[in-house]
C-alpha positions as CSV (number, residue, x, y, z in Angstrom):
1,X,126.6,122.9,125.2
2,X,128.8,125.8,126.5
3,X,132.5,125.3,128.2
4,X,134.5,127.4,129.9
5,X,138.4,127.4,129.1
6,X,140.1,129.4,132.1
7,X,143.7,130.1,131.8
8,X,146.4,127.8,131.6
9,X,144.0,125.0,131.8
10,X,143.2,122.6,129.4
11,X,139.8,120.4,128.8
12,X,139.9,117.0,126.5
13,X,136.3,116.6,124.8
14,X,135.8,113.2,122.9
15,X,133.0,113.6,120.7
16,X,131.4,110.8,118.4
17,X,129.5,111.7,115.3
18,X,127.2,109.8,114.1
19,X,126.6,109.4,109.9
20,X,123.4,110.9,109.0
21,X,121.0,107.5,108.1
22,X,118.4,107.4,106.2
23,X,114.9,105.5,106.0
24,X,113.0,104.4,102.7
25,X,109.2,103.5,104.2
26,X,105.7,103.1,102.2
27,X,102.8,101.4,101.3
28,X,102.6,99.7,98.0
29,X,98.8,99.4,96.6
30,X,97.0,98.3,93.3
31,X,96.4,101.1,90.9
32,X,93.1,100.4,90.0
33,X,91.8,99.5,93.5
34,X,93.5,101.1,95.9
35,X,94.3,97.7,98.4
36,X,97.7,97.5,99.7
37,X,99.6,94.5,97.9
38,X,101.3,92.3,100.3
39,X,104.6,90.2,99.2
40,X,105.8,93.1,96.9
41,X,109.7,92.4,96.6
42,X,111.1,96.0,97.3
43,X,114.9,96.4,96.2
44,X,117.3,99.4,97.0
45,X,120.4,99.6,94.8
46,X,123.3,102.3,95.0
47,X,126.0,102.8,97.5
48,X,124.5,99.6,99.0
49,X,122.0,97.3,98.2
50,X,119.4,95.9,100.3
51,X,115.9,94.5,100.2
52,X,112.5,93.6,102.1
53,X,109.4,92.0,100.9
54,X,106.2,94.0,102.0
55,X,103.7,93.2,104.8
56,X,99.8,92.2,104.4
57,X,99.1,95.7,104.7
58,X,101.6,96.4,101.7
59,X,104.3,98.4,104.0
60,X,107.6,98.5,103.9
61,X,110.6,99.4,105.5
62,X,114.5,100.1,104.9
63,X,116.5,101.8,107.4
64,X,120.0,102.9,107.9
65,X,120.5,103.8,104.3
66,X,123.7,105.9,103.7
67,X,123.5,109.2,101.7
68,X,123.4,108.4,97.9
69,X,121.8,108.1,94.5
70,X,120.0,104.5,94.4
71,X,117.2,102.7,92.3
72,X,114.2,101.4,94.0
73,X,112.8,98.8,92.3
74,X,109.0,96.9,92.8
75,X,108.0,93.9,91.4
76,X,105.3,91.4,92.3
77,X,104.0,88.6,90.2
78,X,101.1,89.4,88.3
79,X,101.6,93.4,88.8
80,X,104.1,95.6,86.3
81,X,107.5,96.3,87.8
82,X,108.4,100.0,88.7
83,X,111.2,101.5,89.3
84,X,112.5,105.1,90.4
């Protein structure tokens, strides 16, 4: 955007910024078979902490996730839990 600012007069510009967000999405799937694994508790810890349970297809989402270092953890009965 370009403004002109003539002499003597004077322009008021109210901006809002918005925080850069981001969004944590996947697919969790068995190692050995490759099928997505559905009911795969997936938990964010950091700055915030926040949590979702994966789909039938094994996706997940987590969105509006502040700037930060966090741990994702996955666990599942019957599978290994990992974490990053």
């Amino acid at each position: 955007m370009t403004i002109q600012l003539n002499p003597g007069e004077v322009k008021v510009l109210n901006v809002s910024l918005e925080p850069r967000l981001a969004t944590l999405q996947g697919q969790v799937t068995n190692a050995v078979t490759g099928s997505p694994i559905a009911g795969v508790a997936v938990a964010l810890a950091g700055p915030i902490t926040a949590g979702v349970v994966t789909c039938s297809n094994g996706q997940y989402g987590i969105s509006n996730i502040p700037p930060g270092n966090y741990t994702v953890t996955f666990s599942h009965p019957g599978y290994e839990t990992v974490v990053y």
